[in-house]
C-alpha positions in Angstrom: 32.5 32.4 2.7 34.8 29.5 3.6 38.6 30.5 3.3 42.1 28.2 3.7 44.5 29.8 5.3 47.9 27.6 4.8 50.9 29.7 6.9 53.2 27.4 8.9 54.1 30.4 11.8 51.1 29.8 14.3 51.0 33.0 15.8 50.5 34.9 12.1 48.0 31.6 11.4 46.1 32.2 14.8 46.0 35.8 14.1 44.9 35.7 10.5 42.2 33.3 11.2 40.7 35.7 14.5 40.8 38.5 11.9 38.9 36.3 9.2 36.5 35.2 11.5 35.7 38.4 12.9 34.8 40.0 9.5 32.3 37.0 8.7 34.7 34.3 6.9 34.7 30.5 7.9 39.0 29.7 8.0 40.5 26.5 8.0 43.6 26.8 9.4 46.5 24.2 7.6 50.5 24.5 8.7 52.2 22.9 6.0 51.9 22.5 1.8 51.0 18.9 2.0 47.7 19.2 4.6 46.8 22.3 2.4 46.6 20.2 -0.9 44.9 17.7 1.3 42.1 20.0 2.4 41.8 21.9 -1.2 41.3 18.4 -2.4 38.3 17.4 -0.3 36.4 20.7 0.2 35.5 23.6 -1.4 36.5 27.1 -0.7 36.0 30.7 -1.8 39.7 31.5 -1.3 42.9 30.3 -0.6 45.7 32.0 1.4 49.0 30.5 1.0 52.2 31.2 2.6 55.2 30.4 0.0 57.9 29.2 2.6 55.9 26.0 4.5 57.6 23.1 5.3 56.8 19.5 3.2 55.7 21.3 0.1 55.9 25.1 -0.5 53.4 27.3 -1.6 54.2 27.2 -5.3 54.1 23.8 -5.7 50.8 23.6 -3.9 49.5 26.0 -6.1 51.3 24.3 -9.5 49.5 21.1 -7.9 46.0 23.0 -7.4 45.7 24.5 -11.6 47.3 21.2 -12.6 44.1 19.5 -10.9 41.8 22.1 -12.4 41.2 23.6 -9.4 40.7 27.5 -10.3 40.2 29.0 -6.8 41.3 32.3 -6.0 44.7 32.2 -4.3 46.7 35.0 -2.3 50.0 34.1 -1.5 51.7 35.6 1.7 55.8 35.7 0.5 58.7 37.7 3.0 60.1 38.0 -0.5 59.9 41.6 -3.0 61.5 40.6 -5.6 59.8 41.0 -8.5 60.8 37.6 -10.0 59.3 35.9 -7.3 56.0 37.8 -8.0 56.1 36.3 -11.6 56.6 32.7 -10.4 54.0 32.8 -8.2 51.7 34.5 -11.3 53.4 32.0 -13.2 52.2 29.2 -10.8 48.6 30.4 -11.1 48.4 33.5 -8.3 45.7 35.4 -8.4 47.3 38.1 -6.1 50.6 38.3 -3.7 51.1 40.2 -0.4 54.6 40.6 1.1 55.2 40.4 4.7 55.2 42.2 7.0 51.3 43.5 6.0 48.5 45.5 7.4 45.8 43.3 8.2 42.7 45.9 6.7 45.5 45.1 3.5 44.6 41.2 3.7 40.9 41.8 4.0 40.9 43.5 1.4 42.8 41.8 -0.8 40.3 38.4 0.4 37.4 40.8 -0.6 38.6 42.0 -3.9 39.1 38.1 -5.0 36.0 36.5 -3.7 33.9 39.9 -4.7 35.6 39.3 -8.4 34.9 35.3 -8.6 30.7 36.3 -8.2 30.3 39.3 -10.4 30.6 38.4 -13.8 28.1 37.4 -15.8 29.3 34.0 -17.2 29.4 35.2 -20.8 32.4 34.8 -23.1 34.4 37.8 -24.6 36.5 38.1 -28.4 39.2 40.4 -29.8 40.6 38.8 -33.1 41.6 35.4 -32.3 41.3 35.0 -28.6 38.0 34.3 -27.0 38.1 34.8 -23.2 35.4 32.8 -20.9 34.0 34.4 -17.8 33.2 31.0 -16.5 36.7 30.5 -16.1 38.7 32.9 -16.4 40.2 30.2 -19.8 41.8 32.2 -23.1 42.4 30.4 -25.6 43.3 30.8 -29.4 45.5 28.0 -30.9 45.7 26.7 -27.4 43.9 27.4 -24.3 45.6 29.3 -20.6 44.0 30.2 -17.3 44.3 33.3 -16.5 44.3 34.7 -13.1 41.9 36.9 -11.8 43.9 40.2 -12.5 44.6 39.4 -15.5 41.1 38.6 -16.7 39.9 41.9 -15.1 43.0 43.7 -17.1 42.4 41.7 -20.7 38.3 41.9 -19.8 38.9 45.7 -19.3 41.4 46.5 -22.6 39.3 44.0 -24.9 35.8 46.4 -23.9 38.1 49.2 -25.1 40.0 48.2 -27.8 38.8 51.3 -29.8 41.6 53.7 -27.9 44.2 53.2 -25.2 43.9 53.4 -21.8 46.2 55.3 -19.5 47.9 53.8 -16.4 46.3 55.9 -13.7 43.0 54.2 -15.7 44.3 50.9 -15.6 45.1 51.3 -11.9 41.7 53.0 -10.5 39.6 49.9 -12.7 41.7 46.8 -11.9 43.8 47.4 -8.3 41.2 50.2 -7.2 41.2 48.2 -3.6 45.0 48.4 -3.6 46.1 51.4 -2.6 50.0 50.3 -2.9 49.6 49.2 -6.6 51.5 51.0 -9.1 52.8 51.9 -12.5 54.8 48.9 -12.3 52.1 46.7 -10.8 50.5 47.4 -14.3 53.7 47.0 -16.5 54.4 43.8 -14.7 51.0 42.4 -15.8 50.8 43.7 -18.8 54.1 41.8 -20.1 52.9 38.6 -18.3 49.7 38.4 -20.3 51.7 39.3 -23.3 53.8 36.6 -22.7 50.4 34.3 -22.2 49.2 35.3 -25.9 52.5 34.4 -27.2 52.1 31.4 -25.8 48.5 30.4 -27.3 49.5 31.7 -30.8 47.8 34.8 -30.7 47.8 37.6 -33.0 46.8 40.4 -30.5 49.1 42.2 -28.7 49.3 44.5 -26.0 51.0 47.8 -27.5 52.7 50.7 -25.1 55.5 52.2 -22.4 56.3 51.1 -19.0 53.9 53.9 -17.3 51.8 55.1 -20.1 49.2 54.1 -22.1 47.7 50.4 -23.3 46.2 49.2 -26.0 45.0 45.7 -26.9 45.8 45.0 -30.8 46.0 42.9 -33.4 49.4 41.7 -35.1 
């Protein structure tokens, strides 16, 4: 599998792309936002690593750039930043997952394996609740109006839509969706959960995802 690794600190780049390339990956190392958009453009890849802070164009807008073009690779982005607002701008940019620096590097590969593993698996059939149809192609829901998803919150919908007779717990949620992330939590779950909300709000849909910060979810209809 052919990954982009865009992260402008050449030690961390040169280190990352040894690690890659010892586990089997082909990495193309870029050190800035605009040779990244450069190389998305002309090649294709299985993943994307991107570093937020780069110089000539950060990671954000690279990625903005990237779903703007219809590009709907996988992309982890590296951030020295916890906040949880900056997590939902980079999901809000199109992030498919986030690591914060400093990080383990049997963390990274896993990550990179959870995302590519994810993109191959499904079967390319299309999914319903209500009003929403969700494409496995994709990763497109769309009622009124149509939004990508990214590839947690496909698996979290995909996963609540196949059991929309009862709710499903946290600890559930957890062990189906981030079961290769050990550092995920109650919150990791909470804070997807009210950005896909936000996402059927936003295409006119009637379903709603019902429950408590750290409890039990249900998919529903309005």
């Amino acid at each position: 599998m052919k990954i982009l690794l865009a992260e402008d600190t050449k030690d961390l780049n040169r280190a990352i792309c040894a690690v890659l390339e010892h586990e089997g990956y082909e990495a193309d190392p870029v050190y800035d936002g605009e040779e990244a958009l450069s190389h998305i453009r002309e090649n294709g890849y299985d993943a994307i690593i991107l570093d937020i802070m780069m110089p000539k164009r950060d990671g954000i807008q690279v990625l903005r750039e990237m779903r703007e073009s219809n590009i709907i690779t996988p992309v982890l982005l590296l951030t020295a930043k916890s906040e949880v607002d900056d997590r939902v701008n980079g999901l809000d940019a199109g992030a498919d997952d986030y690591l914060t620096k400093p990080f383990a590097m049997k963390e990274l590969l896993a990550r990179v394996r959870a995302m590519t593993r994810r993109r191959t698996q499904y079967s390319g059939g299309d999914l319903s609740f209500a009003d929403l149809k969700l494409k496995e192609a994709n990763f497109e829901l769309s009622c009124e109006n149509a939004v990508r998803l990214s590839t947690k919150e496909f698996e979290l919908l995909r996963t609540l839509i196949m059991n929309v007779e009862h709710p499903l717990d946290t600890e559930y949620l957890l062990s189906h969706v981030w079961e290769d992330e050990p550092d995920a939590a109650s919150d990791t779950v909470w804070l997807y959960v009210s950005y896909l909300n936000r996402k059927l709000g936003a295409i006119a849909s009637s379903a709603q995802i019902v429950g408590e910060r750290g409890e039990s979810f249900q998919l529903m209809e309005a």
